[in-house]
PDB file as gemmi writes it, atoms N, CA and C in Angstrom:
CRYST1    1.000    1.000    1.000  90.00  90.00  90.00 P 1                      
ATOM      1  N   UNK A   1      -9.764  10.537  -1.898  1.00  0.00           N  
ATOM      2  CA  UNK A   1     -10.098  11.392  -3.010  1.00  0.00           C  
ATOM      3  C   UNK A   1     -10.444  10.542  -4.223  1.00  0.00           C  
ATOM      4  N   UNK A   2     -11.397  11.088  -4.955  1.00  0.00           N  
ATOM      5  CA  UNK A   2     -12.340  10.598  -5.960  1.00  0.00           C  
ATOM      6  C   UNK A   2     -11.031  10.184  -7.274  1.00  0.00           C  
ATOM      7  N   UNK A   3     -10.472   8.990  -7.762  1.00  0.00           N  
ATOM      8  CA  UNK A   3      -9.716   9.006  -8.698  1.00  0.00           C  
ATOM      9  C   UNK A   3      -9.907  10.128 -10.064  1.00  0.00           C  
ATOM     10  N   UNK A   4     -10.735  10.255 -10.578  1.00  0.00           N  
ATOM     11  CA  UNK A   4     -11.521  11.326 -11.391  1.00  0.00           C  
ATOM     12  C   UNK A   4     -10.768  12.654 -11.334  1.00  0.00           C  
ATOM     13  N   UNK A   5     -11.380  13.058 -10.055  1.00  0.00           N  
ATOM     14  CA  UNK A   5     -10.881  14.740  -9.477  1.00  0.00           C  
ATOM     15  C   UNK A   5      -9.761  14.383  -9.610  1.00  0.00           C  
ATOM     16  N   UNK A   6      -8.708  13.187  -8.939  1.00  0.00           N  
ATOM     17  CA  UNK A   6      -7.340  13.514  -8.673  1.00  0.00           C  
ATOM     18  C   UNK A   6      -6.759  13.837  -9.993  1.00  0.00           C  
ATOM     19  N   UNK A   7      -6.773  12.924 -10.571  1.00  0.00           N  
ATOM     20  CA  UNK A   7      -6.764  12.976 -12.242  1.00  0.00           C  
ATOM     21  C   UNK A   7      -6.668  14.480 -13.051  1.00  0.00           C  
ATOM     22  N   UNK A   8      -8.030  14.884 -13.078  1.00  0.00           N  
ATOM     23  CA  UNK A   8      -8.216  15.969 -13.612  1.00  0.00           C  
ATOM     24  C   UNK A   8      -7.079  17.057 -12.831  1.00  0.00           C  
ATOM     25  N   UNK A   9      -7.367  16.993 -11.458  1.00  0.00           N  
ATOM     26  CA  UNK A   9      -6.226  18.187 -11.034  1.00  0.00           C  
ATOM     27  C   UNK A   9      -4.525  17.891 -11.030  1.00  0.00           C  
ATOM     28  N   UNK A  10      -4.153  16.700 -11.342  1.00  0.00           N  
ATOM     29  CA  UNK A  10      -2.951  16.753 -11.654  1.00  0.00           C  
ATOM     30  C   UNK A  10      -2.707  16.764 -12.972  1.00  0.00           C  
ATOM     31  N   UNK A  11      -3.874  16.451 -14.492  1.00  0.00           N  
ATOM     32  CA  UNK A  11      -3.537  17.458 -15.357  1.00  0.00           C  
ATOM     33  C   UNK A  11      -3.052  18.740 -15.577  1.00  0.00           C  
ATOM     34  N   UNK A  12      -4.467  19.553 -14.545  1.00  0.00           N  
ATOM     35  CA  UNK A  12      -4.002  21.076 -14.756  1.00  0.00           C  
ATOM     36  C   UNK A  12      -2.371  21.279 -14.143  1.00  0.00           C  
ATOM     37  N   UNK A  13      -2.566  21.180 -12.869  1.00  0.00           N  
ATOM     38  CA  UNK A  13      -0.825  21.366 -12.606  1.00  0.00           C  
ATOM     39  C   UNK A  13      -0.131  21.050 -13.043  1.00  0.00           C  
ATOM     40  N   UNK A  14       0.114  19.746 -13.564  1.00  0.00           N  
ATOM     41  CA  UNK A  14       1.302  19.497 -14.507  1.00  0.00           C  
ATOM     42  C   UNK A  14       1.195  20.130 -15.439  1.00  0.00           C  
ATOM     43  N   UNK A  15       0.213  19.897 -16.236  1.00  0.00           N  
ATOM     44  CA  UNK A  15      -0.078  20.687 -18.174  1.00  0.00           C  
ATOM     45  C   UNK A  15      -0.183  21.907 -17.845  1.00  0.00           C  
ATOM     46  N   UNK A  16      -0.091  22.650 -16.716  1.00  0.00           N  
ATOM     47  CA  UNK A  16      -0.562  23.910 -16.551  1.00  0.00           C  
ATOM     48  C   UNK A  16      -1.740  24.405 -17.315  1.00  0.00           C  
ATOM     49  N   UNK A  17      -3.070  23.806 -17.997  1.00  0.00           N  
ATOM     50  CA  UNK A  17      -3.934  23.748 -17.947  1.00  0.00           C  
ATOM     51  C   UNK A  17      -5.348  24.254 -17.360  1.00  0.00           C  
ATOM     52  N   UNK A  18      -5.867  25.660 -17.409  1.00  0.00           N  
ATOM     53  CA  UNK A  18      -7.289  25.132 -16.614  1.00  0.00           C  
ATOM     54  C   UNK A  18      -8.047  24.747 -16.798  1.00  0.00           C  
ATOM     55  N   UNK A  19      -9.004  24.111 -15.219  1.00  0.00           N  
ATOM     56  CA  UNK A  19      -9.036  22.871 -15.044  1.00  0.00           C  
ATOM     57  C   UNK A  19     -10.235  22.397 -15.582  1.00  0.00           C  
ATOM     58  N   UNK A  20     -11.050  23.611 -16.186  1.00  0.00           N  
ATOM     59  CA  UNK A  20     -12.752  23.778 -16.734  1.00  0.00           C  
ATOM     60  C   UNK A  20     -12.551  23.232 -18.182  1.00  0.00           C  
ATOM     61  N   UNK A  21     -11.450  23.275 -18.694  1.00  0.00           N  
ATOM     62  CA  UNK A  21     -11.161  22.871 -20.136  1.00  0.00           C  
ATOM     63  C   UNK A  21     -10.156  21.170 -19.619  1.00  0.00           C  
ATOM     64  N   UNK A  22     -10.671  20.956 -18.670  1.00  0.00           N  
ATOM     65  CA  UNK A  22     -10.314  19.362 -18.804  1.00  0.00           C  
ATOM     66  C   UNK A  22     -11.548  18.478 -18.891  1.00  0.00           C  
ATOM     67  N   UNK A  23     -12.558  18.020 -19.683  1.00  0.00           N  
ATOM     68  CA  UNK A  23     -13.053  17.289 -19.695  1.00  0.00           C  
ATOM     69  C   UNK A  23     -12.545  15.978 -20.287  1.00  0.00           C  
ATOM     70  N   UNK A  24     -13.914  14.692 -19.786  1.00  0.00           N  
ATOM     71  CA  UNK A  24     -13.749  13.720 -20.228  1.00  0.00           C  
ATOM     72  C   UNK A  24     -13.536  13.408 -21.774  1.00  0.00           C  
ATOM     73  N   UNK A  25     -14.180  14.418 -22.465  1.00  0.00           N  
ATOM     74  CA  UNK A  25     -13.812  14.021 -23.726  1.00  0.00           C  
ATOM     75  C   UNK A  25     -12.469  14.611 -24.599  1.00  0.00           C  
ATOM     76  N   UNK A  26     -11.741  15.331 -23.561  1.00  0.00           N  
ATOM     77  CA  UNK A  26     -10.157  16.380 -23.995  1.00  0.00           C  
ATOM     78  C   UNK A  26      -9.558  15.321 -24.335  1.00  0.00           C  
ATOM     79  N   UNK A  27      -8.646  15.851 -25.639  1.00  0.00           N  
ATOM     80  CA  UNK A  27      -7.490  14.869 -25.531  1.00  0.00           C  
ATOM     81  C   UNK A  27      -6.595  14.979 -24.792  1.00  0.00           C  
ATOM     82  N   UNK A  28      -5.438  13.823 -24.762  1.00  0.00           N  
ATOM     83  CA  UNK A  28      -4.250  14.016 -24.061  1.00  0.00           C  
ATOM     84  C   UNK A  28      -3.550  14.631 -25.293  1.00  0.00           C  
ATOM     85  N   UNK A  29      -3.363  14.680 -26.234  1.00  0.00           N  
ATOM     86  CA  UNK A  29      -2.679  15.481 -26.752  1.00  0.00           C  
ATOM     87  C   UNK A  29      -2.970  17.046 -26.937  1.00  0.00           C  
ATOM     88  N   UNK A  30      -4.403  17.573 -26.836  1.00  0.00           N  
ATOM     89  CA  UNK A  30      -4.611  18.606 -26.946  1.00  0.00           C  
ATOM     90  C   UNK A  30      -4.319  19.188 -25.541  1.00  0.00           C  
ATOM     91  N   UNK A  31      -4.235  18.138 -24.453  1.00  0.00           N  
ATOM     92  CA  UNK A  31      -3.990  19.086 -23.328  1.00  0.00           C  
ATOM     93  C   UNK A  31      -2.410  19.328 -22.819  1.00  0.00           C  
ATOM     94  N   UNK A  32      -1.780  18.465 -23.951  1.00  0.00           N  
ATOM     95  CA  UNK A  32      -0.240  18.559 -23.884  1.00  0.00           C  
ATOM     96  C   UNK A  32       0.737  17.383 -23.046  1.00  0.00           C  
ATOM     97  N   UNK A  33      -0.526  16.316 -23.166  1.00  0.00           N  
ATOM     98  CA  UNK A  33      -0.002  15.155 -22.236  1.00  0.00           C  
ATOM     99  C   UNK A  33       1.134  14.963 -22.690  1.00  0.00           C  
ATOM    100  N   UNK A  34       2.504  14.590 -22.962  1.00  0.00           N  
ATOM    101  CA  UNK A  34       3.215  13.505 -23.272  1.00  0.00           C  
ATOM    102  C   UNK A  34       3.973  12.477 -22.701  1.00  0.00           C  
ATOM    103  N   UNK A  35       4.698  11.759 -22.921  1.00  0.00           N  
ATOM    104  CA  UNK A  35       5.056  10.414 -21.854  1.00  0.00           C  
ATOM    105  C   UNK A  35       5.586  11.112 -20.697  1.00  0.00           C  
ATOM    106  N   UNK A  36       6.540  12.130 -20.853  1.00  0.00           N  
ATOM    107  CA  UNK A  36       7.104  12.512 -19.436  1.00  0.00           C  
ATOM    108  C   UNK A  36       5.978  13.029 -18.290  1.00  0.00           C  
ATOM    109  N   UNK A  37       5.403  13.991 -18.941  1.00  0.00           N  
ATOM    110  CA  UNK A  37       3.862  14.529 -18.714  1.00  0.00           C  
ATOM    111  C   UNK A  37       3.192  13.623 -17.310  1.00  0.00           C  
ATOM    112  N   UNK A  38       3.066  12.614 -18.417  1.00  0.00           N  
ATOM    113  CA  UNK A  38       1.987  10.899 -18.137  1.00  0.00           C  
ATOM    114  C   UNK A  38       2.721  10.608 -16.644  1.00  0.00           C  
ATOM    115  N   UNK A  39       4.061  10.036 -16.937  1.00  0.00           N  
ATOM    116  CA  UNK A  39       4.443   9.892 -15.701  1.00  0.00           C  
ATOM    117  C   UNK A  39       4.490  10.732 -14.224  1.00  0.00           C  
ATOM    118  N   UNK A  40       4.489  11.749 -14.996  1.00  0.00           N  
ATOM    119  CA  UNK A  40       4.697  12.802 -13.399  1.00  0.00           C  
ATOM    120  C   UNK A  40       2.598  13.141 -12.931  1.00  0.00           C  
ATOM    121  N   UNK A  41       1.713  12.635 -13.511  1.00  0.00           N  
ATOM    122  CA  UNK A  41       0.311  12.875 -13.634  1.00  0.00           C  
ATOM    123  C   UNK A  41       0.252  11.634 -12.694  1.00  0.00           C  
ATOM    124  N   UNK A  42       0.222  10.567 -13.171  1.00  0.00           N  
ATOM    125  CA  UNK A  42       0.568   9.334 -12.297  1.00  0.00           C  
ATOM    126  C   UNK A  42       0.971   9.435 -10.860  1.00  0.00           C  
ATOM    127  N   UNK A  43       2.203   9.947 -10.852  1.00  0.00           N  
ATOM    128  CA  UNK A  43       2.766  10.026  -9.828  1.00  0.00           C  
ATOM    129  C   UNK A  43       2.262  11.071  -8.741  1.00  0.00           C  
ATOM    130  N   UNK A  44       1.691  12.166  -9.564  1.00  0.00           N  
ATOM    131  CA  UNK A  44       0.861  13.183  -8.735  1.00  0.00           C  
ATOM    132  C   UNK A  44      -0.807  12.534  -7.962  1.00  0.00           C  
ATOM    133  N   UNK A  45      -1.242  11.705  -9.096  1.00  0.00           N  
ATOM    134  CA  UNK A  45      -2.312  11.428  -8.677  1.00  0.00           C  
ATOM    135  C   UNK A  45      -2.150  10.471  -7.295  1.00  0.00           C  
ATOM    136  N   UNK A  46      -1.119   9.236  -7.060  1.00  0.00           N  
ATOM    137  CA  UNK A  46      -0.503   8.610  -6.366  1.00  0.00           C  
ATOM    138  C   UNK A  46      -0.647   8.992  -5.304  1.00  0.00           C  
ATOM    139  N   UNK A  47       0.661  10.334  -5.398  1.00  0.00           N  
ATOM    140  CA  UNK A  47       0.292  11.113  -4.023  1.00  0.00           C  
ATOM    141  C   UNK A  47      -1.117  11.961  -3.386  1.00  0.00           C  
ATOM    142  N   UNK A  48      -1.984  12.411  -4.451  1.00  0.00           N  
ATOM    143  CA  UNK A  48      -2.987  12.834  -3.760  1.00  0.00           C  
ATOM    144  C   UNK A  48      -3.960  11.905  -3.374  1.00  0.00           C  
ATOM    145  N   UNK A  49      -3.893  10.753  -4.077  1.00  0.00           N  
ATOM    146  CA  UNK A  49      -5.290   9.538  -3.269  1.00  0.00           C  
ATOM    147  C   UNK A  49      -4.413   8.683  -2.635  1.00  0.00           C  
ATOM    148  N   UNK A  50      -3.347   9.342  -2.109  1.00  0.00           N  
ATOM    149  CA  UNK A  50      -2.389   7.630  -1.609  1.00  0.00           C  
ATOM    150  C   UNK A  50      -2.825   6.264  -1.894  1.00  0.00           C  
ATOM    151  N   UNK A  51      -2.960   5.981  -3.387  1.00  0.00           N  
ATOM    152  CA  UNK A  51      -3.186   4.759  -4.093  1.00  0.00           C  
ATOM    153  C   UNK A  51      -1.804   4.978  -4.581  1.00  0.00           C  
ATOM    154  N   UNK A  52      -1.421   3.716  -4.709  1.00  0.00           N  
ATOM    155  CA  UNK A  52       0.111   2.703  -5.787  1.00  0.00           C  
ATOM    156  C   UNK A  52      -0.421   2.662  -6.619  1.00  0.00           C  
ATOM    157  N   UNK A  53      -0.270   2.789  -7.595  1.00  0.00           N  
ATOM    158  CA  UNK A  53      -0.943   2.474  -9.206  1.00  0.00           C  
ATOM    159  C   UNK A  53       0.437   1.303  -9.396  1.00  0.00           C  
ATOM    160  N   UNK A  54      -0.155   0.113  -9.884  1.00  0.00           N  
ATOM    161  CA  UNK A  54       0.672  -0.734 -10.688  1.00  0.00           C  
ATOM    162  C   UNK A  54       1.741  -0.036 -12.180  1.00  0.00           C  
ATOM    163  N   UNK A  55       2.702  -0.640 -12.587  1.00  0.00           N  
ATOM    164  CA  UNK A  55       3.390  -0.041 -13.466  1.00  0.00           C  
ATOM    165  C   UNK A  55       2.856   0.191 -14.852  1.00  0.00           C  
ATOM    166  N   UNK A  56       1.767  -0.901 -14.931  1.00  0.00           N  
ATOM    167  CA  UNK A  56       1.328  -1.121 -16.047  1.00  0.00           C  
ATOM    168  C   UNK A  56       0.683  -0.017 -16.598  1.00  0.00           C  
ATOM    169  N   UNK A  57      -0.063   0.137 -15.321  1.00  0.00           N  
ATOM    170  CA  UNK A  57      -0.812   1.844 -15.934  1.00  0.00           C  
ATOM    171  C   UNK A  57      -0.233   2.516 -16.357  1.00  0.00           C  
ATOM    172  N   UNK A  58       1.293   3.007 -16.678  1.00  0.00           N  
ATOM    173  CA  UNK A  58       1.827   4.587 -16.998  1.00  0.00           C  
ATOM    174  C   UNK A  58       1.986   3.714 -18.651  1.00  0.00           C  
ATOM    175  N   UNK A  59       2.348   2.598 -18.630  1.00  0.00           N  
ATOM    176  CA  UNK A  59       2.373   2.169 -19.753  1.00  0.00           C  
ATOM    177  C   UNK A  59       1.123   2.270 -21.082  1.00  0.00           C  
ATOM    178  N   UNK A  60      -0.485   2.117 -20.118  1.00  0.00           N  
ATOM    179  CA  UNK A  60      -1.278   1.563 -20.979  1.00  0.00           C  
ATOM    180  C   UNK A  60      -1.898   2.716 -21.143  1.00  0.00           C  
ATOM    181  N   UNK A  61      -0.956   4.301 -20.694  1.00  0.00           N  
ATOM    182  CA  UNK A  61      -1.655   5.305 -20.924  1.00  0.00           C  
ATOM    183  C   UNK A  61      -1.560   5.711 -22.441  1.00  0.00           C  
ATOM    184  N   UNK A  62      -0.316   4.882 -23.292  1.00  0.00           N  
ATOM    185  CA  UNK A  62      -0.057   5.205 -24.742  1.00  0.00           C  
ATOM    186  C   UNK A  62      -0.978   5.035 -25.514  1.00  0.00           C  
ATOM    187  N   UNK A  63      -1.992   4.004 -24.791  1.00  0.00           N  
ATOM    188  CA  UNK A  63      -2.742   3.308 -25.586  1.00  0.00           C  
ATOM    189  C   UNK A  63      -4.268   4.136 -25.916  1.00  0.00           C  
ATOM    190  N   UNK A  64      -4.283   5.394 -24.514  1.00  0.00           N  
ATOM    191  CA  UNK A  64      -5.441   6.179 -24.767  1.00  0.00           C  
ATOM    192  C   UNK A  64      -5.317   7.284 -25.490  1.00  0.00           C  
ATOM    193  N   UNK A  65      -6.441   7.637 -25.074  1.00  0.00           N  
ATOM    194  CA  UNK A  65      -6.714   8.775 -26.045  1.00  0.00           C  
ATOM    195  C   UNK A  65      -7.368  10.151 -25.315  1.00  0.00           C  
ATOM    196  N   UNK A  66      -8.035   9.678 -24.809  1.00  0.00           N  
ATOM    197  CA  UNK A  66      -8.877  11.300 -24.096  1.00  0.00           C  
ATOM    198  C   UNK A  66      -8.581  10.431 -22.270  1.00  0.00           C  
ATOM    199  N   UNK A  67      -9.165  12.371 -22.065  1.00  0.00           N  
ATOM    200  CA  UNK A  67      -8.972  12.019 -20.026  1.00  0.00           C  
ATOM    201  C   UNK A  67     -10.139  10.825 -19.632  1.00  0.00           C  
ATOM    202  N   UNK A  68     -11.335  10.827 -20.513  1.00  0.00           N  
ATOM    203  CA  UNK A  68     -11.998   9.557 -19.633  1.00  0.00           C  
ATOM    204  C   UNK A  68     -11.634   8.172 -19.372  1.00  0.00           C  
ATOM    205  N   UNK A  69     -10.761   8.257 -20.857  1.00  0.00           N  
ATOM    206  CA  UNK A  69     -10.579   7.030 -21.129  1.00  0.00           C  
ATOM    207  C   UNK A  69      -9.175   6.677 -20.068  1.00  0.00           C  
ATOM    208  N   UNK A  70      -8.382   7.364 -19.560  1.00  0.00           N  
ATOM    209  CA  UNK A  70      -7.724   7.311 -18.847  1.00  0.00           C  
ATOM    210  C   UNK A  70      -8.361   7.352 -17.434  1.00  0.00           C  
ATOM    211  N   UNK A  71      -9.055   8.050 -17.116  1.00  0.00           N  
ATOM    212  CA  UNK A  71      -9.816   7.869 -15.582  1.00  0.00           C  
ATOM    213  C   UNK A  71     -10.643   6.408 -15.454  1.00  0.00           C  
ATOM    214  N   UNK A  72     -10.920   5.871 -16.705  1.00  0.00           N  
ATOM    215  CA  UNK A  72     -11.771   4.616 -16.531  1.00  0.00           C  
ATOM    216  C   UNK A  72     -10.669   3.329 -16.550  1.00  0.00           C  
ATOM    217  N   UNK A  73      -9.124   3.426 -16.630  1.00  0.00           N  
ATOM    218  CA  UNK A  73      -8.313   2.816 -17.005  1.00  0.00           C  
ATOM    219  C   UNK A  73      -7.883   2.781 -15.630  1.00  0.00           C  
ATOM    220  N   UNK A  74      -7.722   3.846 -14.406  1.00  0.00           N  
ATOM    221  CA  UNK A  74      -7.379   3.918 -13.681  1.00  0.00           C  
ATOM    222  C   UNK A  74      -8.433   3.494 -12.477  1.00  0.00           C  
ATOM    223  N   UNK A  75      -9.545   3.569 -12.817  1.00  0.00           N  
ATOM    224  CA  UNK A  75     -10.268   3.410 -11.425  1.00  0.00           C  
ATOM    225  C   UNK A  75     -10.193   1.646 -11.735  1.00  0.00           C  
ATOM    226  N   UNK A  76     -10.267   1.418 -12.657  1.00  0.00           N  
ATOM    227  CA  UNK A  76     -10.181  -0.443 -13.262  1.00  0.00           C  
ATOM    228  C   UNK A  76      -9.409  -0.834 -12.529  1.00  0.00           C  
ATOM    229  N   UNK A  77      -8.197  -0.278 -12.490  1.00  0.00           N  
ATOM    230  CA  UNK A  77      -6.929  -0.712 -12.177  1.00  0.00           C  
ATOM    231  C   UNK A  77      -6.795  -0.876 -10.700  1.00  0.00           C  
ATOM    232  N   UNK A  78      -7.305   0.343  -9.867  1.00  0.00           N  
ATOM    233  CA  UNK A  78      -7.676   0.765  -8.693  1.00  0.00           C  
ATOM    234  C   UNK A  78      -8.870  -0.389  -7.999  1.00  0.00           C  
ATOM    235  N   UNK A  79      -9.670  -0.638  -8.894  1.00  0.00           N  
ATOM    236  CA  UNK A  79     -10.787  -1.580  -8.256  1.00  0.00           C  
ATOM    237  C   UNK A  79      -9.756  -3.302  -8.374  1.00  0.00           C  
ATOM    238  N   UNK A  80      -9.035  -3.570  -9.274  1.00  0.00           N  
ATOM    239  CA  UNK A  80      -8.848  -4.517  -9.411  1.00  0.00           C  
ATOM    240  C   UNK A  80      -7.553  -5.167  -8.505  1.00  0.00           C  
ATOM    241  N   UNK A  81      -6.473  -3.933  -7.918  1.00  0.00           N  
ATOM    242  CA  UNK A  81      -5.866  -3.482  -6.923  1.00  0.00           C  
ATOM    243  C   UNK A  81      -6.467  -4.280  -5.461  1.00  0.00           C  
ATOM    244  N   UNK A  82      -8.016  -3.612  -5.472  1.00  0.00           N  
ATOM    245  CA  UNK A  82      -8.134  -3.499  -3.503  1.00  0.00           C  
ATOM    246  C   UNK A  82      -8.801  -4.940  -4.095  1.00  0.00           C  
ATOM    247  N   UNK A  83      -9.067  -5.719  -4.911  1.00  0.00           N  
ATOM    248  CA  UNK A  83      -9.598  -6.947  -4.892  1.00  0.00           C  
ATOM    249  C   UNK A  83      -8.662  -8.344  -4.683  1.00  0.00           C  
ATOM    250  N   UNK A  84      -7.515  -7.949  -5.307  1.00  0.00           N  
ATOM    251  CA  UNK A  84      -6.219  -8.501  -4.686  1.00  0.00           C  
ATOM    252  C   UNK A  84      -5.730  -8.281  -3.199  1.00  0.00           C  
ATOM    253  N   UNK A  85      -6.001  -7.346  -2.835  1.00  0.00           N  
ATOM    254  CA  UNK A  85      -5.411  -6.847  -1.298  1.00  0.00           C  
ATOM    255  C   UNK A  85      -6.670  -7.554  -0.765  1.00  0.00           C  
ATOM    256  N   UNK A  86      -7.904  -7.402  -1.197  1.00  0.00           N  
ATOM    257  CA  UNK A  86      -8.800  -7.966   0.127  1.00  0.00           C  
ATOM    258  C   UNK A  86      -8.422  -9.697  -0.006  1.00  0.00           C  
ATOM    259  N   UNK A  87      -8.522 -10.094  -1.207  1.00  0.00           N  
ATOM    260  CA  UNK A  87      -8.052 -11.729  -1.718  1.00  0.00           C  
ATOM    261  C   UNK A  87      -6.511 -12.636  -0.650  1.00  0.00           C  
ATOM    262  N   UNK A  88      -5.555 -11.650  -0.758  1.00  0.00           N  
ATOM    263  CA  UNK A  88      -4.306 -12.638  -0.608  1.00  0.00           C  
ATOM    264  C   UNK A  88      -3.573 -11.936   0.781  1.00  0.00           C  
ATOM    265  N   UNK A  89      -4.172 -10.929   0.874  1.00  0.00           N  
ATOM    266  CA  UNK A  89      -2.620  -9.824   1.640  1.00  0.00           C  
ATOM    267  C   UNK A  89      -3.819  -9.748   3.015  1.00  0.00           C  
ATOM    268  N   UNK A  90      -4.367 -10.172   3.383  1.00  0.00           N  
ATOM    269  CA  UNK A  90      -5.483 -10.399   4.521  1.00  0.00           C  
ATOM    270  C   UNK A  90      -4.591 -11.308   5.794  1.00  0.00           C  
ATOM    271  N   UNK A  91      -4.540 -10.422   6.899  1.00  0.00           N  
ATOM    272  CA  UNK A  91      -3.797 -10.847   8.215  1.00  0.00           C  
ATOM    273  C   UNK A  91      -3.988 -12.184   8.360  1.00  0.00           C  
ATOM    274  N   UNK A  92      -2.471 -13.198   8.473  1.00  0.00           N  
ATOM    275  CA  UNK A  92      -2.395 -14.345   8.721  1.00  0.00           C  
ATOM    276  C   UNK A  92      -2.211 -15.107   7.690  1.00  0.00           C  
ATOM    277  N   UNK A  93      -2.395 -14.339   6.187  1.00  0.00           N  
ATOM    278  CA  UNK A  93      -2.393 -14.641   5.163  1.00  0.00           C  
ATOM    279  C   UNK A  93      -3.628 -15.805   4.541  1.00  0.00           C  
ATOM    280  N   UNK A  94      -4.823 -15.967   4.974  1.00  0.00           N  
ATOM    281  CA  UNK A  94      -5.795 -16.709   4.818  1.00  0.00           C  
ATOM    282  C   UNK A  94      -6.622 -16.103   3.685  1.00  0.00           C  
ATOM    283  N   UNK A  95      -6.977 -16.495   2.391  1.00  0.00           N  
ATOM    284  CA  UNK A  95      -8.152 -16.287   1.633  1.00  0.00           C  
ATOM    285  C   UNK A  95      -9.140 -15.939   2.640  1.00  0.00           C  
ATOM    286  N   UNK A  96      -9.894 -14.464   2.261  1.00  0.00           N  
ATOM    287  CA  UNK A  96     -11.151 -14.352   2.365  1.00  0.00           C  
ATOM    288  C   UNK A  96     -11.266 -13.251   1.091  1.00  0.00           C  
ATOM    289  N   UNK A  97     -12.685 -13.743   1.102  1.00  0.00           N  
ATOM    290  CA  UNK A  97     -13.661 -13.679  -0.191  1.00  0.00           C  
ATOM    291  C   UNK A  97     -14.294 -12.156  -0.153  1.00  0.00           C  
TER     292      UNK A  97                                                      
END                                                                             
């Protein structure tokens, strides 16, 4: 699942929110994000793309501001994720590129 969609639909469920009034340019505060919020959005999204999000992300969500800016924080994170896994965690443990 598309990080984006997951995103957006574990706004609405958590924020109880619908989901047509979540755009990229909504705030997290207008949609009622707050830290507890953040974490359980995280954790929802987690489970629907079975991606791990690193810890850092629930952290560097203080730092945004609207849902894009959070979906572009996360797919970063997500791309920078499977670039490590293809890098070090590769059977036999051998670098490949």
């Amino acid at each position: 699942m598309n990080l984006d969609v997951a995103l957006r639909e574990s706004i609405a469920k958590i924020c109880a929110v619908p989901a047509d009034q979540i755009s990229s340019s909504a705030t997290l505060e207008d949609l009622g994000v707050d830290s507890l919020a953040a974490a359980e959005i995280i954790t929802d999204v987690e489970i629907r793309t079975g991606i791990e999000l690193p810890m850092d992300v629930l952290r560097g969500l203080s730092k945004m501001r609207t849902v894009g800016e959070v979906a572009a924080h996360l797919q970063a994170r997500d791309r920078a994720s499977a670039c490590l896994y293809r890098s070090y965690d590769w059977p036999g443990g051998s670098f490949q590129p």
